[in-house]
N, C-alpha and C positions, 0 to 999 in steps of 0.2 A: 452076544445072544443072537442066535437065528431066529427067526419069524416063523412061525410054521402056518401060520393060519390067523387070518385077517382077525378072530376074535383075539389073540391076543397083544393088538397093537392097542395100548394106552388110550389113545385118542378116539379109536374105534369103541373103546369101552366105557368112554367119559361121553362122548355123542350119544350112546343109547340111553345113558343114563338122564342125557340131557331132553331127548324124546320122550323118554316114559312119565320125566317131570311135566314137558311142556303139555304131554296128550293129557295128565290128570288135569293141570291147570286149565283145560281150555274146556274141560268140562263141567264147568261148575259156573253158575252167577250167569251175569250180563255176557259174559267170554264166551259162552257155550250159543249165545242166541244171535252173535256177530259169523257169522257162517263162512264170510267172504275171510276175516281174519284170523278166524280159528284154524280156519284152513291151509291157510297160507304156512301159519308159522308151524305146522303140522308137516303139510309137506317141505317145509326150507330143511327142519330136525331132521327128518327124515334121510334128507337127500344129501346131508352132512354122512351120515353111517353108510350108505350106501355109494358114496363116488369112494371113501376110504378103500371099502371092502370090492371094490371093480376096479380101480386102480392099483391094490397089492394083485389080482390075479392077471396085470401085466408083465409081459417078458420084461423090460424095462427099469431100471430107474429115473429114467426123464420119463416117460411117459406116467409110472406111479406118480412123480412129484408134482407131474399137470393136475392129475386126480386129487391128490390134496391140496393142490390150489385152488379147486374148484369148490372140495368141501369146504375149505375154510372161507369162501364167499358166502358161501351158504350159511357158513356161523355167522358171519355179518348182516345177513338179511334177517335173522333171526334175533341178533341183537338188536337190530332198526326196529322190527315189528314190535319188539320189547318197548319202547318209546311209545307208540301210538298206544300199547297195551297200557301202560303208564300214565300217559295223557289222559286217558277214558276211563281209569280207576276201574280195568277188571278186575284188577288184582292188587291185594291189600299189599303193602311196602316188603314184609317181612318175606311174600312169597315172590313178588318181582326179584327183589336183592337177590334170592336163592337162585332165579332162572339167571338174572346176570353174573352173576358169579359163575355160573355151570359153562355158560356160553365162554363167555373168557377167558376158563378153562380151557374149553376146547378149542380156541383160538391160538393159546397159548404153547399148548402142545402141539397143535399142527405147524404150527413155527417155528418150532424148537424141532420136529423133525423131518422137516424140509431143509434145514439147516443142516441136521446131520447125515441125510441122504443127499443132499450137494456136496459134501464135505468129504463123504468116503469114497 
């Protein structure tokens, strides 16, 4: 399968997915009034979808695979924020589990195809 277009990479599609959780979540409760961390894990989502989608419109595939190594630090910083979000009981268990699982997701795939764009 050819790519034609950054929305249809998997991992591009599971990170927005993972922003539009993490923006609802950051607006509700105690989460919404910590500004400095709301924000943060807002812009880490964020800039997971966006080095995807600026790294496929490279000639390259070393330079694409830098760009997904960068998003996927970004799902790490976003996982880590998940921890302090955790620590501070923004968020009830049922909805942290969902962001961590979402995140490891997209960890998981960025791995799996960085693997397979070294590979080919």
């Amino acid at each position: 399968m050819v790519i034609k277009r950054f929305e249809e990479i998997h991992s591009w599609q599971k990170a927005r997915e993972l922003t539009k959780t993490i923006y609802t979540a950051s607006c509700r409760g105690k989460f919404s009034k910590d500004f400095g961390l709301s924000d943060q894990i807002r812009r880490a989502s964020v800039s997971i979808m966006s080095d995807i989608a600026e790294g496929f419109s490279r000639n390259s595939t070393k330079d694409f695979t830098r760009f997904l190594r960068i998003a996927q630090g970004s799902a790490y910083e976003v996982q880590s924020i998940l921890y302090v979000v955790g620590d501070l009981n923004y968020l009830e268990d049922p909805e942290l589990k969902e962001l961590n699982d979402l995140v490891s997701d997209v960890v998981n795939l960025l791995g799996g195809f960085i693997r397979h764009l070294q590979t080919s």
